[in-house]
C-alpha positions as CSV (number, residue, x, y, z in Angstrom):
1,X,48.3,262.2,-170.7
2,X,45.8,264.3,-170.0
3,X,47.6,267.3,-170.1
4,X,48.6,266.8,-173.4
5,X,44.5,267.6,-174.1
6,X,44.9,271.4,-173.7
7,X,47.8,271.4,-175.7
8,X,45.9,269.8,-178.7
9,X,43.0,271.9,-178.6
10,X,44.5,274.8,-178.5
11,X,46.8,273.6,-182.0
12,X,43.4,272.6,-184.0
13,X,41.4,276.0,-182.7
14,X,44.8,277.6,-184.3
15,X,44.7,275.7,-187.1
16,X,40.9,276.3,-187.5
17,X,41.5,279.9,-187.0
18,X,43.8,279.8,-190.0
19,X,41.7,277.9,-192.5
20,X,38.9,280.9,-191.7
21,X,41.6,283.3,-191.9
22,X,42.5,281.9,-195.5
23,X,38.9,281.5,-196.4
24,X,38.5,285.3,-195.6
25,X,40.7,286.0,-198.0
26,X,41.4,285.7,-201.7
27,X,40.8,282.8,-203.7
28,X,43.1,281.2,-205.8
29,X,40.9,282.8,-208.6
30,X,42.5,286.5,-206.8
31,X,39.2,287.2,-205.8
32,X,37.8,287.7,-202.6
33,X,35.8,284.9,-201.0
34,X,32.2,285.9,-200.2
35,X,31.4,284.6,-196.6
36,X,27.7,283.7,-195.7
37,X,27.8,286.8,-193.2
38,X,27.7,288.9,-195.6
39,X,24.8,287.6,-196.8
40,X,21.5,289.6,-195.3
41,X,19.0,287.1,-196.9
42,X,21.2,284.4,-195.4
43,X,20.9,285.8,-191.9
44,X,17.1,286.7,-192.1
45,X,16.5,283.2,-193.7
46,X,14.1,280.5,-192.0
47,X,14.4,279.4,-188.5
48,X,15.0,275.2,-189.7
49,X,15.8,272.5,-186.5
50,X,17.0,269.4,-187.7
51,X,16.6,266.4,-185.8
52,X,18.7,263.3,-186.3
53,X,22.4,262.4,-186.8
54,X,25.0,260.5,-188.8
55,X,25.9,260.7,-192.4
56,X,22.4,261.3,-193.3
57,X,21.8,264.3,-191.0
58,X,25.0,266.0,-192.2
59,X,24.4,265.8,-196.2
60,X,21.2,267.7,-195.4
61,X,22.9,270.1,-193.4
62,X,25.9,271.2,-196.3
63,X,22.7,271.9,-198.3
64,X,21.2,273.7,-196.0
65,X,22.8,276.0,-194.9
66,X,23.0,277.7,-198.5
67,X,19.7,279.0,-197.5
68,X,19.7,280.1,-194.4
69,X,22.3,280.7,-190.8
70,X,19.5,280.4,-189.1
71,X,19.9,275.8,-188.5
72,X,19.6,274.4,-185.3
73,X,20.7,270.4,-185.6
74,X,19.9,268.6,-182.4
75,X,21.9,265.2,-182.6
76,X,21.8,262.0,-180.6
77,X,24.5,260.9,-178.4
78,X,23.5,257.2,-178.2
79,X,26.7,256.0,-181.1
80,X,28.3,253.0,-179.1
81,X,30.9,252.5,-182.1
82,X,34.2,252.9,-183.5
83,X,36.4,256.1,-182.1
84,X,33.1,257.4,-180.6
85,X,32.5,254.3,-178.3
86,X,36.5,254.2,-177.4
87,X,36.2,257.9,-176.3
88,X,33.0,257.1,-174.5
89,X,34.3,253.9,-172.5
90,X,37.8,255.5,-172.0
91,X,37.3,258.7,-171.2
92,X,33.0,258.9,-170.3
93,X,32.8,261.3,-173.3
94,X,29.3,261.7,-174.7
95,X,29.6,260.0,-178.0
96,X,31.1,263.2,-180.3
97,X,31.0,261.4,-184.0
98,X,27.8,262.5,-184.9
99,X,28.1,266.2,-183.9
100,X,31.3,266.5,-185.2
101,X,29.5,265.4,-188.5
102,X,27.1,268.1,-188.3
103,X,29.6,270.4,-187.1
104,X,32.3,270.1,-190.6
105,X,28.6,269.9,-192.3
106,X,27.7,273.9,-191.1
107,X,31.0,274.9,-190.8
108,X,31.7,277.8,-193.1
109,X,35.2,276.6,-194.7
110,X,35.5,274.0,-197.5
111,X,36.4,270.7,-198.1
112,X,39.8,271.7,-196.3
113,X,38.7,271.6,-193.1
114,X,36.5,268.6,-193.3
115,X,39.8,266.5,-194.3
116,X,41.7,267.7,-190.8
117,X,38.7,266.9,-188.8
118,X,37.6,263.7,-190.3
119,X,41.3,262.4,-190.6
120,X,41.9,259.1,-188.7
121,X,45.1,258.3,-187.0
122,X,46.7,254.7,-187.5
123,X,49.5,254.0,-185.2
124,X,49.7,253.7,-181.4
125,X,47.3,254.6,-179.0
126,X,45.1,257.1,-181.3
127,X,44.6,254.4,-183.8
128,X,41.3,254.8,-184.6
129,X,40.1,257.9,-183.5
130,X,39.3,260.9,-186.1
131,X,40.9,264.6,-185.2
132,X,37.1,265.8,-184.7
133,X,36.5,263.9,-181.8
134,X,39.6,264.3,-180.0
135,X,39.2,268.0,-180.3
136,X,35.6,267.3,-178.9
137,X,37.3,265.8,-175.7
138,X,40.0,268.2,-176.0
139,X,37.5,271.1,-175.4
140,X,35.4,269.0,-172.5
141,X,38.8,268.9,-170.4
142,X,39.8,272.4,-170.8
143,X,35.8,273.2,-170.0
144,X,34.4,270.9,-167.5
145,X,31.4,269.9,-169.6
146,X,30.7,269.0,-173.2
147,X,27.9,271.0,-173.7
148,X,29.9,273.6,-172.7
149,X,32.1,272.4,-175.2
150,X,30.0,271.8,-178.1
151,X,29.0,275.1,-178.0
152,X,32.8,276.3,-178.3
153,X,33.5,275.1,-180.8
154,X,30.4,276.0,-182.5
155,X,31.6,279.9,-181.7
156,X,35.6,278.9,-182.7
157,X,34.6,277.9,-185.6
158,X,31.9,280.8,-187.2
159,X,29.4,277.9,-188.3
160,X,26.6,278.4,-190.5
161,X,24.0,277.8,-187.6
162,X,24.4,275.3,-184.3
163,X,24.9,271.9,-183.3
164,X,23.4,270.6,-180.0
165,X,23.1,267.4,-178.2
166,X,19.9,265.7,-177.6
167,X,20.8,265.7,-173.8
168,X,24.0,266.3,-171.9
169,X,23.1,262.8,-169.9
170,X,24.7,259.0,-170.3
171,X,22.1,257.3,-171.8
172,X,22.0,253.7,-173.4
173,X,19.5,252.9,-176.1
174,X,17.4,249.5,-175.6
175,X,14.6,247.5,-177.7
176,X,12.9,243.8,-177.2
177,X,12.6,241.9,-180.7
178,X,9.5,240.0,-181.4
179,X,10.4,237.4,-180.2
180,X,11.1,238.8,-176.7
181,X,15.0,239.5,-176.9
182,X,16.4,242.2,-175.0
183,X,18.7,244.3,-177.3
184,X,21.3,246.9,-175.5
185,X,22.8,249.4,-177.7
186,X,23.4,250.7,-181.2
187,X,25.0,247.9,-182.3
188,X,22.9,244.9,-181.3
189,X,19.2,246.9,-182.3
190,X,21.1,247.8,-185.8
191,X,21.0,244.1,-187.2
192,X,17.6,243.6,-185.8
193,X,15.5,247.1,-187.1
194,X,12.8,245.0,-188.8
195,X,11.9,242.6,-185.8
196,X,11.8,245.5,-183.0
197,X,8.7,245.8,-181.3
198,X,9.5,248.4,-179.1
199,X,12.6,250.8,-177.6
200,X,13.5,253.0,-175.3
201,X,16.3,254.7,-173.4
202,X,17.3,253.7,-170.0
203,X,18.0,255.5,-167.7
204,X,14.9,256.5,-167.5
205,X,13.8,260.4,-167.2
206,X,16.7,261.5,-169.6
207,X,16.5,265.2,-169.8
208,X,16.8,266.9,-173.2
209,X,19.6,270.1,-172.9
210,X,17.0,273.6,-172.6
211,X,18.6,275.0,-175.9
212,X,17.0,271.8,-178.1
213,X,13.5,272.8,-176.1
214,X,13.9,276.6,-177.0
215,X,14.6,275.7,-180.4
216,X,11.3,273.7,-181.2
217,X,9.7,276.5,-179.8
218,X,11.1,278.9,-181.8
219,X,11.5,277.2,-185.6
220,X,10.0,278.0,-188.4
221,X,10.3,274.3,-189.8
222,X,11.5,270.9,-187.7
223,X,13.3,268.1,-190.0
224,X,13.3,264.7,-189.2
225,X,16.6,263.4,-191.0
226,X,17.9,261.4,-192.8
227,X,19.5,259.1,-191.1
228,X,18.9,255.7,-189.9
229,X,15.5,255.1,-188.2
230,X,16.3,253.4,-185.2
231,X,19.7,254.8,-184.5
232,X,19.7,258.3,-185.5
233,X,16.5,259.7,-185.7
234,X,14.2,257.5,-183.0
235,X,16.6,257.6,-180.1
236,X,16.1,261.9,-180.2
237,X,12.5,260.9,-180.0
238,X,12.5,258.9,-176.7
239,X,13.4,261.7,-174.8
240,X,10.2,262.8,-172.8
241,X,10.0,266.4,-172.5
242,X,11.3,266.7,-176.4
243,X,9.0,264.6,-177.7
244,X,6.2,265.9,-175.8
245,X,7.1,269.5,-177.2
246,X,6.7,267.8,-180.7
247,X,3.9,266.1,-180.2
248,X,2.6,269.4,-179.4
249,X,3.9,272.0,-181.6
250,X,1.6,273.6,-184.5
251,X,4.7,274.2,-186.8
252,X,5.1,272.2,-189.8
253,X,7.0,268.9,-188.8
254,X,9.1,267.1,-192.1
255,X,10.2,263.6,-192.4
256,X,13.4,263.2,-195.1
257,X,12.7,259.6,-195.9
258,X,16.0,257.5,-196.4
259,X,16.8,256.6,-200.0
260,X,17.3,253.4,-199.8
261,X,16.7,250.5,-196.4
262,X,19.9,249.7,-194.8
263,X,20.7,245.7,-194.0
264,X,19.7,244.8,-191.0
265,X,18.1,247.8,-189.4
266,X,15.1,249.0,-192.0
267,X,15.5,245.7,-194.3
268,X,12.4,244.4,-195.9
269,X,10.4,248.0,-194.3
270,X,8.8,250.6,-196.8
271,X,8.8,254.2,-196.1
272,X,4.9,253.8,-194.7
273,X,6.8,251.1,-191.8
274,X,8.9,254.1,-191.1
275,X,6.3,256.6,-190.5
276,X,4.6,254.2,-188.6
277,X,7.0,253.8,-186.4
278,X,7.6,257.6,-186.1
279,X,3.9,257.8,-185.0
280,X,4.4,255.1,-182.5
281,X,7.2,256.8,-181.0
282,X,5.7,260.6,-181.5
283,X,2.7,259.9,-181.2
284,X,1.4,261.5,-184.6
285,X,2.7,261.7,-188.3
286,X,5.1,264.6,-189.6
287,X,2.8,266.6,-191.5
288,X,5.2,265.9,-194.2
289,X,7.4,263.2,-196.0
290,X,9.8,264.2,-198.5
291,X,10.6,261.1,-201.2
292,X,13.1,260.8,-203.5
293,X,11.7,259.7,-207.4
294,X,14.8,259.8,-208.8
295,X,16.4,256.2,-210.2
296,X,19.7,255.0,-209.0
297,X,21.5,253.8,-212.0
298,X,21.5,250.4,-212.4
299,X,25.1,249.4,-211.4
300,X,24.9,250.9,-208.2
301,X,21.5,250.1,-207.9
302,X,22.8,246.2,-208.5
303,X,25.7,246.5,-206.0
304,X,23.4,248.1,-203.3
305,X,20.6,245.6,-204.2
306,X,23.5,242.6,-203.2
307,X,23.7,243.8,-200.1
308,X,19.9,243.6,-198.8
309,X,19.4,247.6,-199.8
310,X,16.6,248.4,-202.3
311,X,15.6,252.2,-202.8
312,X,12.3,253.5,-201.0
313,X,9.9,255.0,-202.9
314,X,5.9,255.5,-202.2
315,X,3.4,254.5,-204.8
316,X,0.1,256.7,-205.4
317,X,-2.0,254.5,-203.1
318,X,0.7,254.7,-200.1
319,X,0.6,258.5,-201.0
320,X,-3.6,258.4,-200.9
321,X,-3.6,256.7,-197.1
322,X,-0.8,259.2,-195.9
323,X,-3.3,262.4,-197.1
324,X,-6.3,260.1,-195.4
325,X,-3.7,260.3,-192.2
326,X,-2.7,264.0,-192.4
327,X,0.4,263.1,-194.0
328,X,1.4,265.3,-197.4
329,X,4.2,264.3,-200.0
330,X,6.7,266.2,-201.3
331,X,8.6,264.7,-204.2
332,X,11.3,265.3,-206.3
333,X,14.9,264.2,-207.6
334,X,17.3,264.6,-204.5
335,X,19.4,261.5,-205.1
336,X,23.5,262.7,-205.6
337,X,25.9,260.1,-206.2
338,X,29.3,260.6,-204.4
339,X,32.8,259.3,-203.4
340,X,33.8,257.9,-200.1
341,X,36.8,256.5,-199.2
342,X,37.1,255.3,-202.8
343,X,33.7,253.7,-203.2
344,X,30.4,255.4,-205.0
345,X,27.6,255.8,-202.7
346,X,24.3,257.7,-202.6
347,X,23.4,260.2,-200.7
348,X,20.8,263.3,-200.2
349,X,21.1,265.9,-202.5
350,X,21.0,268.4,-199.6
351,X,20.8,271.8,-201.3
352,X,17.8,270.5,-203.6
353,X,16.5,268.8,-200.2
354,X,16.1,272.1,-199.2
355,X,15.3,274.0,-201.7
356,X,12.1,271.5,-202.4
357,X,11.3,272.1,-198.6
358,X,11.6,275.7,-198.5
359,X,10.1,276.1,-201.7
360,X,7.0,274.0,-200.7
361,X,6.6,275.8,-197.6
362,X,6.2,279.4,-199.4
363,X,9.6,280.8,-198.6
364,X,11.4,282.9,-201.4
365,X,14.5,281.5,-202.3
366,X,15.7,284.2,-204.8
């Protein structure tokens, strides 16, 4: 079976290299296509490293990278779930979901490509498992090593910046409740967010890849999400020498503060329990929070509300302690209501996201 893994790689990279091909050339409109390349503001743009990963990480990213090429998005590997956890069990793949998120997200082709490599097979033995990842493990068989890998595909497919993993290790993400409990995984610490009292990765001594280093060192901006606290964004932070490098840096460090809790993990926590537990882990605030103001209309609102999410906001004297703390606000209406799978959601507004950020921090947009 494993043979057959060269085979499919080599179908999606041609398949990939005919979506770019068509995207290189005229629209249906009959005119040409303008590519991000041949943008020079795009290319000189701001040095941004975001730091997180699922769904959360990947809206920001889209929006993104209509300002700038320059993105770096460092992503965990700890997803212990659905095709990523099969791959990972199966196979000792480093969980690929996320990044192939992020990947679609900076990829420079449309919507077109991010139906092939989200679409998930439903008979025999790939039941389950989206097209992105299995071209993820396609390329760590022909290559010997999935950073290797990652990166690519990152080349393959001319994206809009780069996506990296937090560490090319196995690592396992752990946290003991309140009331002592020992949680293993994503899974177990995702119904229990609000009674953690602390977490970690085991092994210990996990080693971040040198790229996601050299990155911090060299941004203009780092970006903390969105994404869920404890499973996206945190587990990035426990690894030493990364978050020793943020603890330290003098560039401006952002928080994207969820839009609404999310059952289970955050329920019944406020965007202040967040940044606290971002300075527990860190050991210091973001300099920044960005918070959406923006009202959810009240039949989504209702429907989300039913399910133990309410929307996180920050009132004037939250705001007042976080300036007493170092801690500034940016505000604004980033709150875009889309489609998945047949059901509305919400979800950053990533290109006003950005904009706000960019725009606060003195870069010229026009």
């Amino acid at each position: 079976m494993r043979s057959l893994w060269p085979f499919l790689f080599g179908v999606i990279v041609g398949v990939g290299a005919s979506l770019l091909s068509s995207k290189r050339g005229l629209s249906s409109s009959g005119r040409r296509s303008a590519l991000i390349d041949e943008d020079p503001h795009l290319s000189s743009g701001p040095y941004i490293v975001a730091i997180g990963g699922g769904t959360g990480l990947s809206s920001f990213l889209v929006g993104l990278k209509s300002f700038t090429k320059n993105i770096t998005a460092i992503v965990t590997v700890t997803d212990e779930g659905g095709s990523s956890g099969r791959l990972t069990r199966d196979w000792g793949l480093l969980p690929p979901g996320d990044i192939r998120n992020c990947i679609v997200a900076l990829s420079e082709n449309d919507d077109d490509f991010k139906k092939i490599m989200d679409f998930r097979f439903d008979k025999g033995d790939l039941s389950g498992h989206s097209l992105g990842n299995l071209v993820l493990l396609a390329a760590t068989e022909v290559y010997g090593d999935f950073m290797i890998a990652v990166e690519r595909v990152n080349r393959l497919l001319s994206m809009r910046g780069r996506v990296l993993p937090i560490s090319s290790e196995t690592m396992v993400l752990f946290a003991e409740a309140s009331d002592g409990e020992m949680l293993r995984g994503e899974l177990a610490i995702s119904s229990r967010g609000k009674d953690l009292r602390n977490i970690w990765l085991e092994p210990k001594g996990i080693k971040p890849v040198n790229e996601a280093i050299h990155s911090l060192l060299n941004a203009d901006v780092i970006v903390l999400g969105p994404g869920s606290l404890f499973t996206s964004v945190i587990p990035n932070l426990l690894v030493d020498d990364f978050r020793e490098k943020l603890y330290n840096t003098t560039i401006p460090v952002i928080y994207i503060a969820n839009l609404m809790t999310q059952p289970g993990e955050t329920e019944g926590m406020s965007t202040l329990d967040h940044l606290d537990w971002l300075d527990k882990i860190v050991g210091r605030l973001p300099d920044f929070v960005v918070v959406n103001d923006q009202r959810i209309p009240d039949e989504l609102l209702d429907r989300y509300t039913a399910d133990g999410a309410v929307p996180l906001g920050l009132d004037e004297e939250e705001e007042t302690s976080l300036s007493k703390r170092g801690c500034g606000v940016i505000r604004g209406n980033f709150l875009r209501i889309s489609s998945v799978n047949g059901s509305t959601v919400v979800r950053h507004d990533g290109r006003r996201v950005s904009e706000a950020i960019l725009s606060f921090l003195g870069s010229d947009l026009r």
